[in-house]
C-alpha positions in Angstrom: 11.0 96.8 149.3 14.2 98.6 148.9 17.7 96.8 149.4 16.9 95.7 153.1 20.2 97.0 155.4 21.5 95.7 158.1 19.2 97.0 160.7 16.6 95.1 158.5 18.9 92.1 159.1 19.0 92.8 162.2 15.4 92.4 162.7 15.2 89.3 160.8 17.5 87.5 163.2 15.4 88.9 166.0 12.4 87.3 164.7 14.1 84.2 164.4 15.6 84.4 167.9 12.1 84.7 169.5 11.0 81.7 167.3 14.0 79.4 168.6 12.6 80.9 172.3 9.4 79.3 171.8 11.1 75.9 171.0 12.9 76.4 174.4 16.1 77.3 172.8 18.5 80.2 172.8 20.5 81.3 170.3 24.1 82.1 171.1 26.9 84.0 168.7 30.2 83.2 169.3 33.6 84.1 167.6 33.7 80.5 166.0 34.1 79.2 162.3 31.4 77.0 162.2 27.2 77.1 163.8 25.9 74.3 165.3 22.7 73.0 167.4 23.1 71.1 170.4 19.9 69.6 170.9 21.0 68.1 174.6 21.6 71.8 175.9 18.8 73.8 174.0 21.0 76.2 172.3 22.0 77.4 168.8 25.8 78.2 168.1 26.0 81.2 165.7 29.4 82.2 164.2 29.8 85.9 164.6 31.6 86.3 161.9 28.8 86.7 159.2 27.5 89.7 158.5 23.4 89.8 159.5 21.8 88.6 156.0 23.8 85.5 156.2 23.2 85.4 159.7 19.6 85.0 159.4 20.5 82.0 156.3 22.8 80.2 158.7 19.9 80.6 161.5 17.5 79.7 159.4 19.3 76.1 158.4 20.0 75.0 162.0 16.8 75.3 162.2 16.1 73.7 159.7 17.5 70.7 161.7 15.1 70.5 164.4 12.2 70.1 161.3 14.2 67.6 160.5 14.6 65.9 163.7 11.2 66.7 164.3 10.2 64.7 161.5 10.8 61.3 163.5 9.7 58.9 161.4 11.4 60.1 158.1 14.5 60.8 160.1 14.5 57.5 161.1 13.6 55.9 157.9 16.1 58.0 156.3 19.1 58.3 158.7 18.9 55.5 161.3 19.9 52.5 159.4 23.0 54.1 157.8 24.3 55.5 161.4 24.0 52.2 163.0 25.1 50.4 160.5 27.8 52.2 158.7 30.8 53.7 160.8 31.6 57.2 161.2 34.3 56.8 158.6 32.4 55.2 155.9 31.8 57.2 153.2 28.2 56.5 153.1 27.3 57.5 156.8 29.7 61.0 155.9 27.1 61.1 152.7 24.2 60.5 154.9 25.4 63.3 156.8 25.4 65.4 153.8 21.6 64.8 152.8 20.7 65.8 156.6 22.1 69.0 156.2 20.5 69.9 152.6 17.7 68.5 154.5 17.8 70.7 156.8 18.8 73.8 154.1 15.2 73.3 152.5 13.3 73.2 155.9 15.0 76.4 156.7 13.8 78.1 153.0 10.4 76.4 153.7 10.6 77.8 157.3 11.7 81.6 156.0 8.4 81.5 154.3 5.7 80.0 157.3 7.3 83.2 159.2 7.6 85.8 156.8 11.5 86.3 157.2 12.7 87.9 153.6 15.3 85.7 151.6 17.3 86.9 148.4 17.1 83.3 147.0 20.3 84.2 145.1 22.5 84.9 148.5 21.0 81.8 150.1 21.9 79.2 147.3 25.7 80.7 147.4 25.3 80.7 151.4 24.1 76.9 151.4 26.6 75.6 148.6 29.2 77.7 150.6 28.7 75.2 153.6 27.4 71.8 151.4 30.3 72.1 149.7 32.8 72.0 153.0 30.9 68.8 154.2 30.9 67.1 150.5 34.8 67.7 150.9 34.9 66.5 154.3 33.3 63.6 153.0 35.5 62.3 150.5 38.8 63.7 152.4 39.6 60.7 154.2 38.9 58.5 151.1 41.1 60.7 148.9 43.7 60.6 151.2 43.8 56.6 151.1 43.6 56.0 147.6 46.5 58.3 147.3 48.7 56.9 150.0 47.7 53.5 148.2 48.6 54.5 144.8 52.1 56.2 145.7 
């Protein structure tokens, strides 16, 4: 295969649009920053501010998060005790959050491959640590923020 264009792209996210339409969800691209499920209302959340390859990355990982949800008895042994026990403040429920979505990251690369949608490994690692990399600063911003104000 030749560098795949964006009409190739195009088809990919296609693909994966039919798949979340079989799940009973739709897929919906908005002019937002970030992409987000909402399991309550069926529907994806796409930025449309990507261009198509990344798209298809981005698509890929939310869905990723319904494997992951899916998966209820890991999810509960992994996730449950720390978000009813921790508060949403605490850095360890924020680094709970974290693992959930590389979680969900590695369902979507195992995902790509049970439905034969083409990844360029090398985009999608500088894709996922594009986003990891906003929560892992997210996670420790509140933290920082204290220990500074305490130290001053």
């Amino acid at each position: 295969m030749g560098k795949p264009d964006n009409t190739f792209w195009l088809g990919q996210l296609k693909e994966l649009e039919r798949h979340c339409n079989k799940k009973g969800f739709k897929v919906v691209y908005k002019d937002v920053l970030t992409d987000a499920v909402y399991y309550n209302k069926k529907v994806f959340i796409m930025s449309n501010r990507l261009n198509k390859e990344i798209s298809t990355y981005h698509l890929l990982h939310e869905l990723g998060h319904l494997k992951v949800m899916g998966k209820k008895k890991s999810y509960k042994e992994n996730y449950d005790y720390v978000f009813t026990n921790f508060s949403n403040a605490s850095l360890t429920h924020r680094f709970a959050i974290v693992q959930e979505e590389l979680d969900a990251w590695r369902e979507g690369l195992i995902l790509s491959r049970q439905l034969g949608i083409h990844v360029n490994r090398r985009k999608w690692e500088i894709a996922k640590t594009k986003c990891i990399s906003t929560y892992l600063s997210w996670a420790v911003r509140n933290k920082e923020r204290k220990k500074q104000r305490a130290n001053a």
